[in-house]
C-alpha positions in Angstrom: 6.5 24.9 2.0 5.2 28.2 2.2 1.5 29.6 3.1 1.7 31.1 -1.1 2.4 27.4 -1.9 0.2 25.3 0.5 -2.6 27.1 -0.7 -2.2 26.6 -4.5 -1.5 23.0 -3.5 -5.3 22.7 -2.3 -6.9 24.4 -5.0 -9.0 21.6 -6.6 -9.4 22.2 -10.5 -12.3 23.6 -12.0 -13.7 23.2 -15.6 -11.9 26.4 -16.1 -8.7 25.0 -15.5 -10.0 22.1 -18.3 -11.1 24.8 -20.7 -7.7 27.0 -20.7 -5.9 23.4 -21.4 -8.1 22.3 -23.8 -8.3 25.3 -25.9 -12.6 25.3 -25.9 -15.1 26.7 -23.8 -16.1 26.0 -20.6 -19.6 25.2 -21.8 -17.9 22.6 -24.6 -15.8 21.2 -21.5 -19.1 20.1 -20.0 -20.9 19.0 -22.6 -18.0 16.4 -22.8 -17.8 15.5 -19.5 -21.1 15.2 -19.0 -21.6 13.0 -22.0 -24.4 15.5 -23.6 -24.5 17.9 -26.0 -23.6 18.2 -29.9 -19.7 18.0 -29.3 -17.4 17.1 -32.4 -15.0 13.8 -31.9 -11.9 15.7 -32.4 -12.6 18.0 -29.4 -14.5 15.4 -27.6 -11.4 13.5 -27.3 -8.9 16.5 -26.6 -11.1 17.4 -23.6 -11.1 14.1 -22.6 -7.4 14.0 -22.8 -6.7 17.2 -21.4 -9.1 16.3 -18.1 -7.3 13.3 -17.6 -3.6 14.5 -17.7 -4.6 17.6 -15.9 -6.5 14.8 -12.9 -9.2 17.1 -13.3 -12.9 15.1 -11.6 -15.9 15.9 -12.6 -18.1 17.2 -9.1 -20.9 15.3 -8.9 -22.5 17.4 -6.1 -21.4 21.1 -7.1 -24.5 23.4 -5.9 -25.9 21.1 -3.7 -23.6 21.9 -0.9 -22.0 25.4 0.0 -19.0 24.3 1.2 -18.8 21.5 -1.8 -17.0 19.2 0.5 -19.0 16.1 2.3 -17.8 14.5 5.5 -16.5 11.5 3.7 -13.1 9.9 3.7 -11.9 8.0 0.8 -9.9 5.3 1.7 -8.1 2.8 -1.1 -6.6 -0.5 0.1 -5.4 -3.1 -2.5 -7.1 -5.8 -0.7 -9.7 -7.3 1.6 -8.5 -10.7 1.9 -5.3 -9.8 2.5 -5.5 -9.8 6.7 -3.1 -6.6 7.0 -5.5 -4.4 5.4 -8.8 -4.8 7.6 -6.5 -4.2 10.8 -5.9 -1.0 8.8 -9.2 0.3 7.7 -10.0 -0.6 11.5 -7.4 2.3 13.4 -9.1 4.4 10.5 -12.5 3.8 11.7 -11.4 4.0 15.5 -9.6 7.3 15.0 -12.8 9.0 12.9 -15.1 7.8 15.3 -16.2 10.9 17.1 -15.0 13.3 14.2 -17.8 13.7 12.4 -16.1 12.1 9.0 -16.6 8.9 7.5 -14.4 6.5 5.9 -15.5 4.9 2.5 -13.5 2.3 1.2 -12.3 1.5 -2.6 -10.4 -2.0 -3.3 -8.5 -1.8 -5.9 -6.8 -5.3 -6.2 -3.4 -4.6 -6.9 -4.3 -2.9 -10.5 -3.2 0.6 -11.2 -6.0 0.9 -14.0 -8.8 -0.1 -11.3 -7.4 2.4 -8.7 -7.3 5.0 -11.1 -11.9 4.2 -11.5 -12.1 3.9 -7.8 -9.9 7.1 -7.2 -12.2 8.7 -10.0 -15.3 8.0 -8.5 -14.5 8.9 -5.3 -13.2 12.4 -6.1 -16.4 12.7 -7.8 -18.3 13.2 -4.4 -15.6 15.8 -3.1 -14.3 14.0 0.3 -12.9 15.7 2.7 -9.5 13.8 2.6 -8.3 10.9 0.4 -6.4 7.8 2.2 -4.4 5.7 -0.1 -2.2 2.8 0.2 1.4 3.1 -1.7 3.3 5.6 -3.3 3.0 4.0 -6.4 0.7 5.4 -8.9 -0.6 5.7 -12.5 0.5 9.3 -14.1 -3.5 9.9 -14.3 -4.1 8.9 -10.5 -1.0 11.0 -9.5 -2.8 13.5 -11.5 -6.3 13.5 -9.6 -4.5 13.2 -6.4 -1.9 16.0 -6.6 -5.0 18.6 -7.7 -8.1 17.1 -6.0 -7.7 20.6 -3.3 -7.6 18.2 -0.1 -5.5 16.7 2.5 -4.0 13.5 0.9 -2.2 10.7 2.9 -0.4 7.8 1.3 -0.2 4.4 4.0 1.8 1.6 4.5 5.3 3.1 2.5 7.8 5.4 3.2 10.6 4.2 0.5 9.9 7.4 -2.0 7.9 10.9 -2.8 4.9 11.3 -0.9 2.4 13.4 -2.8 1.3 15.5 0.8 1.3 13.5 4.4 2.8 9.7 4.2 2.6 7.2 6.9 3.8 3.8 7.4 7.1 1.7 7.5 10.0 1.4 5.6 9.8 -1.6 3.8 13.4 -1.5 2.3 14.9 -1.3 6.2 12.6 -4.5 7.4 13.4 -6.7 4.9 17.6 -5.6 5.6 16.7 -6.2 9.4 15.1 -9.9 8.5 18.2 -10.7 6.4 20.8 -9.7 9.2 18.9 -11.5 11.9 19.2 -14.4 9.5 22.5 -14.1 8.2 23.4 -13.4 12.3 21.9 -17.0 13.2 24.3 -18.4 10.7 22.0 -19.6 7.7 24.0 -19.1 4.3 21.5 -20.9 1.7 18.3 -18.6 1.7 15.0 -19.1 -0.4 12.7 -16.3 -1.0 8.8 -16.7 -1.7 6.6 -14.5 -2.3 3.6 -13.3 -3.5 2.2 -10.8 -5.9 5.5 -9.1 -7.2 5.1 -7.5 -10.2 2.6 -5.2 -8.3 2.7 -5.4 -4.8 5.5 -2.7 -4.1 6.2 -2.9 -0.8 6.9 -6.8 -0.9 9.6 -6.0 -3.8 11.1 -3.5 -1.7 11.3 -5.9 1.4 13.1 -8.4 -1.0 15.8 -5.6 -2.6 16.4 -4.7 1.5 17.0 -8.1 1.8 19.4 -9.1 -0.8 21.3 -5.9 0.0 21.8 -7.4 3.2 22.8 -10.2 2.2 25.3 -9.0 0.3 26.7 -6.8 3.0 26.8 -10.1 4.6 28.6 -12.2 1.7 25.8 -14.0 1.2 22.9 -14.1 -1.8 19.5 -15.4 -2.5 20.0 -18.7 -3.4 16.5 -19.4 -5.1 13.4 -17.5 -5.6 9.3 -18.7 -5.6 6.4 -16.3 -7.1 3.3 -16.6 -7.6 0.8 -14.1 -8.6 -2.9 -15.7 -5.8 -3.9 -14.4 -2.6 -1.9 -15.0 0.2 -2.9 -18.8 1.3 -2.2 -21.1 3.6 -2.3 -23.8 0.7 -0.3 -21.7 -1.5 2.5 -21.6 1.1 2.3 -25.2 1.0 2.5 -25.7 -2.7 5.3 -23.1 -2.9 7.6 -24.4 -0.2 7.4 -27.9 -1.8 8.3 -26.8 -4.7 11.2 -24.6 -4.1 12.8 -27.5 -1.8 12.0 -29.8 -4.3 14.1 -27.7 -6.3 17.0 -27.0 -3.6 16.6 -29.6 -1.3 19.6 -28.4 0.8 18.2 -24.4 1.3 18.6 -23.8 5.0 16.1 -20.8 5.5 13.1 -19.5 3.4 11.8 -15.8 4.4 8.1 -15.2 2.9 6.6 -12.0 1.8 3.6 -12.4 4.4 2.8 -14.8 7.0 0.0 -16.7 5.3 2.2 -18.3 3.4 4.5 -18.8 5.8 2.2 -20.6 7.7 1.7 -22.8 4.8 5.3 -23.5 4.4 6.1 -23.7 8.3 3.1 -26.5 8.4 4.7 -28.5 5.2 7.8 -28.2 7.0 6.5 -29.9 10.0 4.6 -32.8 7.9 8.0 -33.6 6.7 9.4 -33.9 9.6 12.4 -31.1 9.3 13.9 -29.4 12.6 13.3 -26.4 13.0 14.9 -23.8 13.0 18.1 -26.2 13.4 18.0 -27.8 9.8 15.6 -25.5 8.2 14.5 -21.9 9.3 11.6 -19.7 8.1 10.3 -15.9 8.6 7.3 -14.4 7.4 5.7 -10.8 7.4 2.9 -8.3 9.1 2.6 -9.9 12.6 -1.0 -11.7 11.9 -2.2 -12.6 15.2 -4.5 -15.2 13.7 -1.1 -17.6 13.7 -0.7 -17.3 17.1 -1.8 -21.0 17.3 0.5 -22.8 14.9 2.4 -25.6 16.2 5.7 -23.3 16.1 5.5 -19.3 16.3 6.5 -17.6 13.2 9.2 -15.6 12.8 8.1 -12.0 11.7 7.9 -8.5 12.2 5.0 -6.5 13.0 4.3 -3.9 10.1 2.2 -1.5 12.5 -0.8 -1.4 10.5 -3.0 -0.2 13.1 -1.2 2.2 14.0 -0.4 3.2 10.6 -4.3 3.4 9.8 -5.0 5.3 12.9 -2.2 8.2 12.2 -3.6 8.6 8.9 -6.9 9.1 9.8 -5.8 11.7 12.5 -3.9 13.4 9.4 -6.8 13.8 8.0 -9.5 15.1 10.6 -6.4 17.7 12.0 -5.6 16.1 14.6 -2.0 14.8 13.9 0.8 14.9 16.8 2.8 17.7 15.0 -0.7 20.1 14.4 1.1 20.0 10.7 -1.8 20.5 7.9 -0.4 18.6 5.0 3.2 17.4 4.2 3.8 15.9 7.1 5.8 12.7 7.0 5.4 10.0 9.8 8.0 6.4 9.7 6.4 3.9 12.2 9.4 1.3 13.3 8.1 -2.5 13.1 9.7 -5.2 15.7 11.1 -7.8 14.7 9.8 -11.4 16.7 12.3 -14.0 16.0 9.7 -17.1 17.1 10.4 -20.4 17.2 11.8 -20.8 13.9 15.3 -18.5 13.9 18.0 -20.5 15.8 19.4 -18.1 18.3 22.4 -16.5 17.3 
């Protein structure tokens, strides 16, 4: 990317921009936009359309400040109750401690529609920078986030286009490395479980790694268990009795987090299985909270804090390559086999 190119990538839209698109004044553009003003539907509504597939934001500060940027970072996680995320948001907070920014955070709860209000508003106060979990996003959020004019960094995923600076894991490669630690250990009837699929990305992406593995392996999924909650330990328990109910003779069950491994690993234990001899189990993130559990989880750690903590340095210029946008960072995660992987 050149300087010519870099630059035009920064250049946040202006209600000129709107007006050009629209075919109406910048005046009318405003009127609409600010909700006032004697403005016909017909135009009302092409502005409106125009705004939003051009991601054009509205500034809610413009005069008040010369430089029309505050020292705030927007950052957009799909969860709080998800235990991943807070590790995150606290490498952000760690890394813009003494920079003069500071985060604000936007959940969106795994709905594209919400992230496009939270994404909305934010850009509406002109941050300096916009941190955003995923690389999956609404045309209209795509939209606001290619033209907002600042840095940009999309956490957690590397599997696809970044829209500037990306940082996080590959979830693709960590869910081939669980299933050939597995299929290495010599389990051949595998369960999957897992939670929020239709939108949580990254866990889909784990599982296609992991059937692809399997395959390479000659082996396939033998069942599967969703469910669209949070990630409980009660869940996990529900989940794992029911897919074992269903296939009592499954020999390993890999989870799309560790909370409801937990749940499954403790159901496990109530009914008395060995483990990992007659039944294995593997989870995801590396939650230190289930450090205490009867038997260690397998896992792998998905370097959130890390992940969190090279974003936030991204964004305040202060990255390890002294790039200013586009730069691409893949963190590696470990894999910890526990106490519930047979050795192979």
């Amino acid at each position: 990317m050149n300087g010519t190119d870099q630059k035009d990538h920064r250049r946040a839209l202006t209600l000129r921009d709107v007006s050009e698109a629209s075919g109406v004044s910048e005046m009318t553009v405003s009127r609409v936009l600010r909700n006032r003003g004697d403005v016909s539907d017909t135009t009302r509504q092409r502005v409106l359309e125009t705004a939003k597939a051009l991601g054009y934001v509205p500034n809610k500060i413009a005069g008040a400040l010369a430089s029309q940027r505050v020292n705030l970072v927007a950052v957009i996680v799909p969860s709080l109750s998800n235990l991943v995320f807070p590790e995150v948001l606290g490498g952000i907070s760690e890394a813009l401690e003494d920079s003069g920014l500071q985060p604000v955070f936007g959940v969106t709860n795994y709905s594209a529609e919400r992230e496009e209000a939270v994404l909305y508003e934010m850009l509406s106060w002109r941050p300096s920078g916009v941190i955003v979990a995923g690389l999956e996003h609404s045309d209209a959020a795509r939209a606001m986030l290619q033209n907002a004019g600042i840095p940009i960094v999309e956490i957690m995923d590397v599997d696809g286009e970044p829209i500037d600076s990306v940082v996080g894991i590959s979830h693709r490669r960590a869910g081939q490395e669980m299933a050939r630690a597995i299929a290495a250990a010599g389990y051949s009837r595998i369960g999957f479980l897992g939670t929020k699929m239709p939108h949580d990305h990254r866990a889909r992406k784990r599982m296609e790694g992991f059937e692809e593995a399997l395959g390479e392996a000659g082996l396939a999924l033998a069942d599967r268990e969703f469910y669209s909650g949070g990630s409980a330990l009660l869940k996990g328990r529900e989940m794992t009795a029911s897919i074992l109910a269903r296939n009592p003779d499954l020999d390993f069950l890999y989870y799309s987090n560790d909370m409801i491994g937990a749940g499954g690993l403790l159901y496990c234990i109530e009914q008395g299985f060995e483990i990992p001899q007659r039944i294995g189990l593997a989870g995801f993130n590396g939650v230190d909270l289930l450090d205490g559990l009867p038997r260690k989880l397998a896992t792998m750690d998905a370097c959130r804090r890390d992940i969190g903590r090279r974003a936030a340095e991204i964004i305040a210029g202060r990255s390890e390559t002294g790039l200013v946008g586009g730069e691409r960072v893949e963190l590696t995660p470990r894999l910890d086999p526990g106490d519930t992987i047979r050795k192979a």
